[in-house]
Biotite code that builds the C-alpha atoms (Angstrom):
import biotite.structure as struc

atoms = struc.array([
    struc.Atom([-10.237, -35.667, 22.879], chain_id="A", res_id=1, res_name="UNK", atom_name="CA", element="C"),
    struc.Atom([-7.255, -36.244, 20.694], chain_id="A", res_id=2, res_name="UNK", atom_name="CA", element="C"),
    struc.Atom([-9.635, -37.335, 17.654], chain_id="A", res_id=3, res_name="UNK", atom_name="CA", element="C"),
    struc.Atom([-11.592, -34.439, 18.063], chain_id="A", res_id=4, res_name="UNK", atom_name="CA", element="C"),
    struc.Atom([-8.392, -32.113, 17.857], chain_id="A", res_id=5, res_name="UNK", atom_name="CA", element="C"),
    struc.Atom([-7.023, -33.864, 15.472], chain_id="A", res_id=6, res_name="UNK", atom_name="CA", element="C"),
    struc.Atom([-10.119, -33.691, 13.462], chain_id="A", res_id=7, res_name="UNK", atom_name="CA", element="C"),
    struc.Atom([-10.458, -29.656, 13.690], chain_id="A", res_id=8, res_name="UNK", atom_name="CA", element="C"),
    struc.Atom([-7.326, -29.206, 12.632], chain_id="A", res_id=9, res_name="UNK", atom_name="CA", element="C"),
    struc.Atom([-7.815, -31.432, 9.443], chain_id="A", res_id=10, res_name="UNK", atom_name="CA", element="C"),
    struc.Atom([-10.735, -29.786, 9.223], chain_id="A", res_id=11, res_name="UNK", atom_name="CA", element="C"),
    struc.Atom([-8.554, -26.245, 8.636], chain_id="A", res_id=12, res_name="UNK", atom_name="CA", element="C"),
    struc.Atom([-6.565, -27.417, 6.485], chain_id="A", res_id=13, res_name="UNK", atom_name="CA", element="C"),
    struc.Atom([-8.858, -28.910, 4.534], chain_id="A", res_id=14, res_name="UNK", atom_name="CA", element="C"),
    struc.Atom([-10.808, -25.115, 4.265], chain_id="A", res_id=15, res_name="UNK", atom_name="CA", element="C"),
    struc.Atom([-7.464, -23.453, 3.862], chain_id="A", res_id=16, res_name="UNK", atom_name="CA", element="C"),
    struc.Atom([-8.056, -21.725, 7.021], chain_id="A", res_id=17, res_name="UNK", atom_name="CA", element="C"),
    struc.Atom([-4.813, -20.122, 8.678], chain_id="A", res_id=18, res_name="UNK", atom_name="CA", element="C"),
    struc.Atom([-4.306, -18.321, 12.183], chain_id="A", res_id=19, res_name="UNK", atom_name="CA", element="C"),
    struc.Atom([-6.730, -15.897, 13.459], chain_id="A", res_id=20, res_name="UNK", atom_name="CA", element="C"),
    struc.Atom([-8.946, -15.981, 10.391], chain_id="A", res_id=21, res_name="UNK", atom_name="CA", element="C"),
    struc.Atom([-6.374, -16.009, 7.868], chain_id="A", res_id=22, res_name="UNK", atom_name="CA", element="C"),
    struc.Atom([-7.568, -17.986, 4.658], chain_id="A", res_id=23, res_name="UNK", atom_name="CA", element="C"),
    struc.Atom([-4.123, -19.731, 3.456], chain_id="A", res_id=24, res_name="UNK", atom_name="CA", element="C"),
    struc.Atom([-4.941, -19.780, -0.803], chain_id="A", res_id=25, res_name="UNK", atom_name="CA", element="C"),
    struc.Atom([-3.057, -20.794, -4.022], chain_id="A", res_id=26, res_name="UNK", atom_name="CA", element="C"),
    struc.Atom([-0.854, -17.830, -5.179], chain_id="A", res_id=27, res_name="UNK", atom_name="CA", element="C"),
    struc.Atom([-3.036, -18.061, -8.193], chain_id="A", res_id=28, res_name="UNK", atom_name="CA", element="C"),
    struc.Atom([-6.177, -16.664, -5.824], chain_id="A", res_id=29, res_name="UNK", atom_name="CA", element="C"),
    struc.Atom([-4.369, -13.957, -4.418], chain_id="A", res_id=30, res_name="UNK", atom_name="CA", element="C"),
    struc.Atom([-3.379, -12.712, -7.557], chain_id="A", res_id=31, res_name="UNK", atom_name="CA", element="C"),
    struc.Atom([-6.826, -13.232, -8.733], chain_id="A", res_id=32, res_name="UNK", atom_name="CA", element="C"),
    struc.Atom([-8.018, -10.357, -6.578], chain_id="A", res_id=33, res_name="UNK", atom_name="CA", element="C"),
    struc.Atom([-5.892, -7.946, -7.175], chain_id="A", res_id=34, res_name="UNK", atom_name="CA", element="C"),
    struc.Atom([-7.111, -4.544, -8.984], chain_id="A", res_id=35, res_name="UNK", atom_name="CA", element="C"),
    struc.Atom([-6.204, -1.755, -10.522], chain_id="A", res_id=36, res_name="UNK", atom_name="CA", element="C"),
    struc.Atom([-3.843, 0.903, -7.970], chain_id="A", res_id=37, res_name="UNK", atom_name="CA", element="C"),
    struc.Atom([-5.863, 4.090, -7.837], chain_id="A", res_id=38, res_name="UNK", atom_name="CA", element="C"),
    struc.Atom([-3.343, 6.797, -6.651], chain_id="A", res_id=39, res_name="UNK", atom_name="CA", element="C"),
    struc.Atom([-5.223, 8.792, -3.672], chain_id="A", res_id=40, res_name="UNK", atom_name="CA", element="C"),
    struc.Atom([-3.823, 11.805, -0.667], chain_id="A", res_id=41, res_name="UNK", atom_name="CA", element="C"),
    struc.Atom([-3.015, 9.742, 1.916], chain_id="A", res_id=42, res_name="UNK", atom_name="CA", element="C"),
    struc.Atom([-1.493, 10.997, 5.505], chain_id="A", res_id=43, res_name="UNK", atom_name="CA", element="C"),
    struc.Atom([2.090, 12.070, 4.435], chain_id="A", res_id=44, res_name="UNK", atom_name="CA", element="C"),
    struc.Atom([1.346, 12.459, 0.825], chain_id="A", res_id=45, res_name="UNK", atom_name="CA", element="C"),
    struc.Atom([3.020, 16.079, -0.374], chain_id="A", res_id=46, res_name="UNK", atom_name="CA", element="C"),
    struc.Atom([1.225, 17.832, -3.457], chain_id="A", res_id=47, res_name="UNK", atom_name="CA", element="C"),
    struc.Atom([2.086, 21.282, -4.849], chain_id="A", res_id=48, res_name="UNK", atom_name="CA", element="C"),
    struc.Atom([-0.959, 23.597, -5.137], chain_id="A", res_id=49, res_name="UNK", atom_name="CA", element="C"),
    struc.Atom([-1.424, 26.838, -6.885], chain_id="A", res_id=50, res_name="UNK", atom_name="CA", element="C"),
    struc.Atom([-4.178, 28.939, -7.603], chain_id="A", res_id=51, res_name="UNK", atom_name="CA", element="C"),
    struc.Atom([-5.206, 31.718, -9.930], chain_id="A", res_id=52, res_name="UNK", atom_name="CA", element="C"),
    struc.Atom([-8.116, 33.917, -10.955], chain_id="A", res_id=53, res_name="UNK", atom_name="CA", element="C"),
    struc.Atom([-8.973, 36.059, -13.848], chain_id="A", res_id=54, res_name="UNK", atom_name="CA", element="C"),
    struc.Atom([-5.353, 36.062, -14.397], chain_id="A", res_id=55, res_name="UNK", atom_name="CA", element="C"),
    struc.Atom([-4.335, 37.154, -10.984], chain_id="A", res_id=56, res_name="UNK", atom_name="CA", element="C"),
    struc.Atom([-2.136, 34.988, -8.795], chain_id="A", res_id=57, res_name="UNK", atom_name="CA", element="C"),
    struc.Atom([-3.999, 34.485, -5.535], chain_id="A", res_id=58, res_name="UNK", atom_name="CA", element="C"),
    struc.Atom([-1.092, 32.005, -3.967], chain_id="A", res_id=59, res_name="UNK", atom_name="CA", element="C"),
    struc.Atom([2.147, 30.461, -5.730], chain_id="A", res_id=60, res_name="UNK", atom_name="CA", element="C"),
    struc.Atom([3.017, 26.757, -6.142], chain_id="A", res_id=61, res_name="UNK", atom_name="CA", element="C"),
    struc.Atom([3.115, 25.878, -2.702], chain_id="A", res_id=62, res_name="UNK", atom_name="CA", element="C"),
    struc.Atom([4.306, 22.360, -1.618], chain_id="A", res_id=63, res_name="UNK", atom_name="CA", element="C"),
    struc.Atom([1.682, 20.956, 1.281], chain_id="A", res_id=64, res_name="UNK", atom_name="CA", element="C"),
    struc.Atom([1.511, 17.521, 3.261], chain_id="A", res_id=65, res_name="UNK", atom_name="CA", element="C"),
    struc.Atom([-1.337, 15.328, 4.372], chain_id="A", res_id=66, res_name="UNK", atom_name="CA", element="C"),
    struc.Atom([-1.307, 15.855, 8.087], chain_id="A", res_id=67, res_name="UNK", atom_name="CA", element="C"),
    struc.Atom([-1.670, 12.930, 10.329], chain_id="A", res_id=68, res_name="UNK", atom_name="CA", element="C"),
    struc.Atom([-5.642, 14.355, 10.483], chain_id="A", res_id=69, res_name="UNK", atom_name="CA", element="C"),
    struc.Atom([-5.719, 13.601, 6.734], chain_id="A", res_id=70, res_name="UNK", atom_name="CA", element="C"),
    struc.Atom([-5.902, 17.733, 5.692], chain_id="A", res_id=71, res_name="UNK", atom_name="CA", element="C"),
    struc.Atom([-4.453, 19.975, 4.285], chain_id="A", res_id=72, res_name="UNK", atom_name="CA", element="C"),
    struc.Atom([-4.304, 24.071, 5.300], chain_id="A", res_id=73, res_name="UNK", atom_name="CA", element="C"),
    struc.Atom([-4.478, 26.565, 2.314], chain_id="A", res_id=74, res_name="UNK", atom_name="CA", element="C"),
    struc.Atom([-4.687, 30.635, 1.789], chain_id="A", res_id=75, res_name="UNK", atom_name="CA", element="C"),
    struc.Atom([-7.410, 31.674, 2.132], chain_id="A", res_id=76, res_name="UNK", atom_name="CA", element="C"),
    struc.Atom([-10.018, 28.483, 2.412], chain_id="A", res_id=77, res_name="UNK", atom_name="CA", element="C"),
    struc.Atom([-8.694, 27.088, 5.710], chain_id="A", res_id=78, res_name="UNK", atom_name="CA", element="C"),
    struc.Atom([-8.325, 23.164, 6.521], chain_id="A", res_id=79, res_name="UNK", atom_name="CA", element="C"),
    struc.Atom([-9.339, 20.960, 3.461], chain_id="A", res_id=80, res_name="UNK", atom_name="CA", element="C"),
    struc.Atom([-10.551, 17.426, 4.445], chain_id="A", res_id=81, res_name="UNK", atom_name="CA", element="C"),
    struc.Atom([-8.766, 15.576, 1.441], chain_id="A", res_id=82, res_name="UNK", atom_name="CA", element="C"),
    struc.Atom([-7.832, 11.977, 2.621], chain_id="A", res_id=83, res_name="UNK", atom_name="CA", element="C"),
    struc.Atom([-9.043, 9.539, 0.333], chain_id="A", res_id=84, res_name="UNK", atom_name="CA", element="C"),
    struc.Atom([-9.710, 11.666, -2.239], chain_id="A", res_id=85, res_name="UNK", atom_name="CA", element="C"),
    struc.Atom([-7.813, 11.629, -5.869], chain_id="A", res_id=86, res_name="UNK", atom_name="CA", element="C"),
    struc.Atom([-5.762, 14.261, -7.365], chain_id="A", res_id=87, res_name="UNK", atom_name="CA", element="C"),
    struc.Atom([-8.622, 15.071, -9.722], chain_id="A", res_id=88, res_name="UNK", atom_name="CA", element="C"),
    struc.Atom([-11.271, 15.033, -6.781], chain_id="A", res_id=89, res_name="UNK", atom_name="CA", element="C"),
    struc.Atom([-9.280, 17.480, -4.627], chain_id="A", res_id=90, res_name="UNK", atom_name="CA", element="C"),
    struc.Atom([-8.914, 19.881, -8.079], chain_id="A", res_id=91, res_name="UNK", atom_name="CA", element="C"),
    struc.Atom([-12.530, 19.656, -8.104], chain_id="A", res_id=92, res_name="UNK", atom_name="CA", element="C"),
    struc.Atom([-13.084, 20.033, -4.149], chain_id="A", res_id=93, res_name="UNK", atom_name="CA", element="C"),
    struc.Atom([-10.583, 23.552, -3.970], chain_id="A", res_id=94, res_name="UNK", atom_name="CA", element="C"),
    struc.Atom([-12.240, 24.940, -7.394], chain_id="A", res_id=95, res_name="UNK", atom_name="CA", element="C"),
    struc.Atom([-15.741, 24.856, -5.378], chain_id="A", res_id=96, res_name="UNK", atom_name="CA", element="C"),
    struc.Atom([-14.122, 26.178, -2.684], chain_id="A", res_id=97, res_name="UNK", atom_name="CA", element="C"),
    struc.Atom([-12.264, 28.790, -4.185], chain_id="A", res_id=98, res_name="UNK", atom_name="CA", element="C"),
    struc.Atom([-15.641, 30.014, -6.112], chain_id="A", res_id=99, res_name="UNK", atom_name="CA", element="C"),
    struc.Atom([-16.993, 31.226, -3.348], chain_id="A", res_id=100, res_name="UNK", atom_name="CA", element="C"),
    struc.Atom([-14.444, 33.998, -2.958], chain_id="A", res_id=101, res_name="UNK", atom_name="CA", element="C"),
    struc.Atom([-12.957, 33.978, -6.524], chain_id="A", res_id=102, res_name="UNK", atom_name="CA", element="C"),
    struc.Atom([-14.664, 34.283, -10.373], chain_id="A", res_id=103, res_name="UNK", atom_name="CA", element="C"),
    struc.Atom([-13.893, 30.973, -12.216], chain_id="A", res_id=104, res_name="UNK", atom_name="CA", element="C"),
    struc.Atom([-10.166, 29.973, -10.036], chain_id="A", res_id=105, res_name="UNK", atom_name="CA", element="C"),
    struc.Atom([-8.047, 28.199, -11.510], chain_id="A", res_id=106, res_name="UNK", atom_name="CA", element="C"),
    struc.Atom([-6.206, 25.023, -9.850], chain_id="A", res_id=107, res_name="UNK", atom_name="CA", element="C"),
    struc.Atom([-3.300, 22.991, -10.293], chain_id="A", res_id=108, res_name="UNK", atom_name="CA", element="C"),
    struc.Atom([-2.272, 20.186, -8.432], chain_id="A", res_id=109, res_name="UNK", atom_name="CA", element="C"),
    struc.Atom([-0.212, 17.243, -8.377], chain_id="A", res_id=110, res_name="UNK", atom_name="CA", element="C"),
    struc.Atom([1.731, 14.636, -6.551], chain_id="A", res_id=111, res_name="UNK", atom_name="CA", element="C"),
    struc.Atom([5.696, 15.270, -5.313], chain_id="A", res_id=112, res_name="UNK", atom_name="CA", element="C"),
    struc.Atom([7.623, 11.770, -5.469], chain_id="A", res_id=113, res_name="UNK", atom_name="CA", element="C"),
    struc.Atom([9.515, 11.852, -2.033], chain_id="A", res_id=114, res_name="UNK", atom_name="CA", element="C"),
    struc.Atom([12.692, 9.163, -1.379], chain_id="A", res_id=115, res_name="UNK", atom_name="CA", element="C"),
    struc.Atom([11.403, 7.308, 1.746], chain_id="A", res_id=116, res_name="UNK", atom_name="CA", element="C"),
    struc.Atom([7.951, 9.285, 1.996], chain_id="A", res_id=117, res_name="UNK", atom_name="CA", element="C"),
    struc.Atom([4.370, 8.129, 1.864], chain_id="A", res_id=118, res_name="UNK", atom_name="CA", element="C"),
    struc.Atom([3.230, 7.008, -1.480], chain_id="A", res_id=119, res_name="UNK", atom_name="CA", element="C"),
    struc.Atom([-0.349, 8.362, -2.879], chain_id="A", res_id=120, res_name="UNK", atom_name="CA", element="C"),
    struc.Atom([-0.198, 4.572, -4.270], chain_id="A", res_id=121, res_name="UNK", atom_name="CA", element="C"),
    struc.Atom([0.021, 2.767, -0.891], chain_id="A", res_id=122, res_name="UNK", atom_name="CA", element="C"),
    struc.Atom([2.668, 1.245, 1.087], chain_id="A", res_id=123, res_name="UNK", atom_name="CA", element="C"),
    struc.Atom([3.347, -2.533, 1.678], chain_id="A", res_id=124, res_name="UNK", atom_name="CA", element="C"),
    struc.Atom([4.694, -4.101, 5.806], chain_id="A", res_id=125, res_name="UNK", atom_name="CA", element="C"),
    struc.Atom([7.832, -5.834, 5.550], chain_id="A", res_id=126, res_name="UNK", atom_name="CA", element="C"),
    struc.Atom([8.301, -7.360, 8.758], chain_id="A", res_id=127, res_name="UNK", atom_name="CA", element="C"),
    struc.Atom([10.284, -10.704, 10.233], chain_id="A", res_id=128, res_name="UNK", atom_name="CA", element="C"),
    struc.Atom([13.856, -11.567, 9.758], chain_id="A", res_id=129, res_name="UNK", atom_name="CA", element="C"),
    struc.Atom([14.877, -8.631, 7.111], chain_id="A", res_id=130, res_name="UNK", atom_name="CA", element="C"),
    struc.Atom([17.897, -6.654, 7.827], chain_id="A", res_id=131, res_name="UNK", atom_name="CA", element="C"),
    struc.Atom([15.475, -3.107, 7.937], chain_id="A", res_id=132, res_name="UNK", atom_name="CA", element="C"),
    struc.Atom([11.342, -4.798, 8.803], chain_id="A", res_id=133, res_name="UNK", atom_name="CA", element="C"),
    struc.Atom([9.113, -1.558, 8.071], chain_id="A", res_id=134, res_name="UNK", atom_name="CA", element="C"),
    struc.Atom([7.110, 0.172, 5.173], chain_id="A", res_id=135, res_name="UNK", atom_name="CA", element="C"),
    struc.Atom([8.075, 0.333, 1.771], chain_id="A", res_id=136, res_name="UNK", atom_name="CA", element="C"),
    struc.Atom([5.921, 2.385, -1.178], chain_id="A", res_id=137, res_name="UNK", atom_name="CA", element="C"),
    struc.Atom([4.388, 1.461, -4.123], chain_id="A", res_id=138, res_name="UNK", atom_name="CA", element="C"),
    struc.Atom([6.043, 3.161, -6.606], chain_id="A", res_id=139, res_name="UNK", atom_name="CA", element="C"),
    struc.Atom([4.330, 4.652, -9.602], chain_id="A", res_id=140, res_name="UNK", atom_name="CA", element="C"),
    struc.Atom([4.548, 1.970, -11.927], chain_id="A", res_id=141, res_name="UNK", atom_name="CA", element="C"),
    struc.Atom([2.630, 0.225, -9.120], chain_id="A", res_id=142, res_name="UNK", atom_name="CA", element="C"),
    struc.Atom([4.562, -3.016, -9.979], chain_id="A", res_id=143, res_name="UNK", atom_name="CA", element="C"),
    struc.Atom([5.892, -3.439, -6.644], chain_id="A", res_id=144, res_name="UNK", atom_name="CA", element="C"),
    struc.Atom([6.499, -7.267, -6.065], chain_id="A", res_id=145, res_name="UNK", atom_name="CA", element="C"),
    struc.Atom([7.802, -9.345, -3.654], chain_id="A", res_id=146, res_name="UNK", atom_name="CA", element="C"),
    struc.Atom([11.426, -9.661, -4.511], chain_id="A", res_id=147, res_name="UNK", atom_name="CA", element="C"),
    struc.Atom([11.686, -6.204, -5.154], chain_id="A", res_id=148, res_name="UNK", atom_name="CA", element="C"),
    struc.Atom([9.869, -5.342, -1.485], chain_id="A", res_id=149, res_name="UNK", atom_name="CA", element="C"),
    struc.Atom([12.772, -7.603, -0.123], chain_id="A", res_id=150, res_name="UNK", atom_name="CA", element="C"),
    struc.Atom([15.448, -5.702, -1.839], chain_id="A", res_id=151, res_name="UNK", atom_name="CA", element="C"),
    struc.Atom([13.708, -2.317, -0.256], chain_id="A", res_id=152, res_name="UNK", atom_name="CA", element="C"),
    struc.Atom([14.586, -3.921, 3.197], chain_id="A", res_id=153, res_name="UNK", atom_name="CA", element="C"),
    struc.Atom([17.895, -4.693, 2.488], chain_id="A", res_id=154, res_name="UNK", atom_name="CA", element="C"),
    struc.Atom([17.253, -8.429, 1.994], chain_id="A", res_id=155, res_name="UNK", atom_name="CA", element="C"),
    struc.Atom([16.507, -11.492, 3.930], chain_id="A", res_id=156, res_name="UNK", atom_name="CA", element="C"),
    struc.Atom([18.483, -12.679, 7.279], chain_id="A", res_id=157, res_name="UNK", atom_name="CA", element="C"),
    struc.Atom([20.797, -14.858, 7.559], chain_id="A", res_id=158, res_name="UNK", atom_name="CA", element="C"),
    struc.Atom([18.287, -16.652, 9.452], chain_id="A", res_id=159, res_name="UNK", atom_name="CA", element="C"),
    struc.Atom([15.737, -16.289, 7.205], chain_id="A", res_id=160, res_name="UNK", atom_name="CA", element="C"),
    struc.Atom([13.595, -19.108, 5.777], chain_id="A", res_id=161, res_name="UNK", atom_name="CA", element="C"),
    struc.Atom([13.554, -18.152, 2.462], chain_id="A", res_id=162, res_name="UNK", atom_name="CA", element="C"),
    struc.Atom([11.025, -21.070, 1.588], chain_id="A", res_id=163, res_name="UNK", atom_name="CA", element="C"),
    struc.Atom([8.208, -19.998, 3.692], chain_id="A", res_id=164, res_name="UNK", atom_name="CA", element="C"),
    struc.Atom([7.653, -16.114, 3.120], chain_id="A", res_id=165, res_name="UNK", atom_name="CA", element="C"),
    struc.Atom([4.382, -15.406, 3.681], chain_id="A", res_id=166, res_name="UNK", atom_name="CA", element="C"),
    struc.Atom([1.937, -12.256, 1.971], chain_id="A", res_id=167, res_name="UNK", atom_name="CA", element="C"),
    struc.Atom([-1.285, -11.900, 3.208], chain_id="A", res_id=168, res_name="UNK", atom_name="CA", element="C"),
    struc.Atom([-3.838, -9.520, 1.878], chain_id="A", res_id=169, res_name="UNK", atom_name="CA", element="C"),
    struc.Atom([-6.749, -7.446, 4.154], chain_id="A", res_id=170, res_name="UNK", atom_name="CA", element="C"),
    struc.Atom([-10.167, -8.117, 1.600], chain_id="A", res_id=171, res_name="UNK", atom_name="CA", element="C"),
    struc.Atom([-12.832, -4.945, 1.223], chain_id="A", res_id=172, res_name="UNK", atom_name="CA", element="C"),
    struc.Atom([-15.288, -7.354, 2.471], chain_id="A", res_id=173, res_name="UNK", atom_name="CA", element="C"),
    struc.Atom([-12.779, -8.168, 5.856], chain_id="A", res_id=174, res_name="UNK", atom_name="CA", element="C"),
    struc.Atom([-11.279, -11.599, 4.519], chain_id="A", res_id=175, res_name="UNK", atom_name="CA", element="C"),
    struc.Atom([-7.752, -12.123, 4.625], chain_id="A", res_id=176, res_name="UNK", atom_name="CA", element="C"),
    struc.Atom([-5.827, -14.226, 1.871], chain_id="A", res_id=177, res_name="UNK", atom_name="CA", element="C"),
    struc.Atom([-2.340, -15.327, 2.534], chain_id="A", res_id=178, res_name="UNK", atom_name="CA", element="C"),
    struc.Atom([-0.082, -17.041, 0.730], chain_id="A", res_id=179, res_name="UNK", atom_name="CA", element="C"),
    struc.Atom([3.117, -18.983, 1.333], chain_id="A", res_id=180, res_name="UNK", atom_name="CA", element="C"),
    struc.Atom([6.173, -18.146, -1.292], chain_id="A", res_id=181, res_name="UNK", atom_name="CA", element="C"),
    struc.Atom([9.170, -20.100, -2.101], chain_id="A", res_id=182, res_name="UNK", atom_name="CA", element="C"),
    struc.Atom([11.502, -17.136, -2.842], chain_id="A", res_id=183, res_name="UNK", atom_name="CA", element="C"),
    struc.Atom([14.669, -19.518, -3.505], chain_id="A", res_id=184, res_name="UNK", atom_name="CA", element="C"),
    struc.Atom([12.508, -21.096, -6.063], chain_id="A", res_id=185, res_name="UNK", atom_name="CA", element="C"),
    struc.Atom([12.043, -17.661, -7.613], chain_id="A", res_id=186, res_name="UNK", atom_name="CA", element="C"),
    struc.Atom([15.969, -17.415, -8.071], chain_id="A", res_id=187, res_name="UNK", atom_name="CA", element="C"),
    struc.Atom([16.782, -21.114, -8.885], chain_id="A", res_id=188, res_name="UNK", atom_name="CA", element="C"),
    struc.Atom([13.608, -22.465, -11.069], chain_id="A", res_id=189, res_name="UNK", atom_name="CA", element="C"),
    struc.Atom([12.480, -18.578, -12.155], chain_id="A", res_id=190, res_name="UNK", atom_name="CA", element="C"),
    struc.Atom([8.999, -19.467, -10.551], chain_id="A", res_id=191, res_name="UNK", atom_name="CA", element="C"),
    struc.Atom([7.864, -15.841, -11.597], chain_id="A", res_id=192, res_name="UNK", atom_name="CA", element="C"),
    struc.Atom([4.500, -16.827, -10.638], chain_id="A", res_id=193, res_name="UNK", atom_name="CA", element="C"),
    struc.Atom([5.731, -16.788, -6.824], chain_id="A", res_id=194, res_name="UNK", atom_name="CA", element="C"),
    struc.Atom([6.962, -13.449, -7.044], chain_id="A", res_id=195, res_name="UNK", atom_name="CA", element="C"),
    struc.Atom([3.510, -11.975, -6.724], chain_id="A", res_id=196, res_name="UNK", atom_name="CA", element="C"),
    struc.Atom([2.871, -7.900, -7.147], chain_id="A", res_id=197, res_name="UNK", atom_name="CA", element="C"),
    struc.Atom([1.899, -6.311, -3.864], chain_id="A", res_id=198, res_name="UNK", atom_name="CA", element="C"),
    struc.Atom([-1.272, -4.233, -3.196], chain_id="A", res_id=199, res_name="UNK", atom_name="CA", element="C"),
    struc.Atom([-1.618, -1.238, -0.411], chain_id="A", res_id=200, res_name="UNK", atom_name="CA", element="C"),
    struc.Atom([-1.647, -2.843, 2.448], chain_id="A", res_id=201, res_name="UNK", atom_name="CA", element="C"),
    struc.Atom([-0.131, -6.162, 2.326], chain_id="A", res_id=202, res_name="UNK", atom_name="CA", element="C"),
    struc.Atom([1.889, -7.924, 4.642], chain_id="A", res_id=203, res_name="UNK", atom_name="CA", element="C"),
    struc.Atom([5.402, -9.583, 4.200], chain_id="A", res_id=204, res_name="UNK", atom_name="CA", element="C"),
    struc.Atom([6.391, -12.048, 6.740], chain_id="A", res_id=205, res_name="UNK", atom_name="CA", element="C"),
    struc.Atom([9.835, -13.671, 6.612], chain_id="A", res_id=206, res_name="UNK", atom_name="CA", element="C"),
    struc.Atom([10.194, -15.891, 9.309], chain_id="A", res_id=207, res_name="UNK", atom_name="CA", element="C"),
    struc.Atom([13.110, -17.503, 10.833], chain_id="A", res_id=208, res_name="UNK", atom_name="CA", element="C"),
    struc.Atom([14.433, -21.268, 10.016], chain_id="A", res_id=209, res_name="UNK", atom_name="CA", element="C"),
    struc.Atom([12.673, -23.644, 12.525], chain_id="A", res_id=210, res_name="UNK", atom_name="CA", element="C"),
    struc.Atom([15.275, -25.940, 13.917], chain_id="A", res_id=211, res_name="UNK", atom_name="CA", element="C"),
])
């Protein structure tokens, strides 16, 4: 029996294979599949919207929010199903729906930054021994990386083990990459490799020292 277990867990390690289906990869290979950030209305995401028509005002620039249904309520048209969708897409989505009552509207919409709010570029988890675990936003420059995702939390415990951080990254396809980063060897060596740019939906995991 102790062969065999022995043997499985070589076995995982020798596929890279983490808890509950997590592949453990080279940083390299998680930064390997990242892509491009497109920016997208996302529940909490505020926009101001205004319409006009044949030179007529039909509504002002009104500030709206995602609702937790993903829509949005406007004059005239009702609920708007918009989660998901780009800027340009809803533009395109309240035009059509604005034709039916209006000749040729006219649309304008775009993204409000909001300190602490949801991003239209995605958030990031920061959880484990941080002084504030919780979400922080991809900013626009969508160059959010791990040091700077630490900083958002107010930094690491005093408890923290700083050697073992861990990101792990949800797949389209339903893999998950993770990968383990030596943040002191960020600061010391300037292992900028380590300090790896975050995508919508990543995890951060600081653990605690294991005595």
């Amino acid at each position: 029996m102790f062969k065999f277990l022995m043997m499985c867990i070589g076995l995982c390690i020798f596929c890279g294979c983490g808890p509950r289906g997590v592949n453990v990869v080279p940083v390299q290979e998680l930064n390997a599949v990242a892509s491009n950030i497109t920016p997208t209305l996302r529940v909490g995401v505020k926009v101001r919207v205004s319409v006009s028509a044949t030179g007529l005002e039909i509504f002002p620039e009104t500030l709206k929010e995602v609702s937790s249904e993903g829509t949005i309520v406007l004059t005239y048209i009702g609920t708007v199903k918009c989660e998901g969708m780009t800027i340009e897409e809803f533009q395109t989505e309240l035009t059509k729906r604005y034709s039916e009552y209006y000749r040729e509207p006219l649309v304008a919409a775009y993204y409000v930054p909001e300190e602490g709010g949801s991003s239209p570029y995605g958030e990031v988890l920061v959880t484990g021994c941080v002084a504030r675990p919780g979400v922080v936003s991809i900013p626009q420059t969508c160059d959010l990386s791990v040091m700077h995702a630490l900083q958002a939390v107010g930094g690491m415990g005093q408890w923290a083990d700083a050697t073992s951080v861990r990101v792990t990254r949800a797949l389209k396809d339903g893999r998950k990459l993770s990968v383990s980063i030596d943040v002191e060897d960020i600061g010391q060596s300037g292992a900028t490799d380590q300090n790896v740019i975050l995508m919508p939906g990543d995890v951060v995991h600081v653990p605690e020292i294991n005595w």
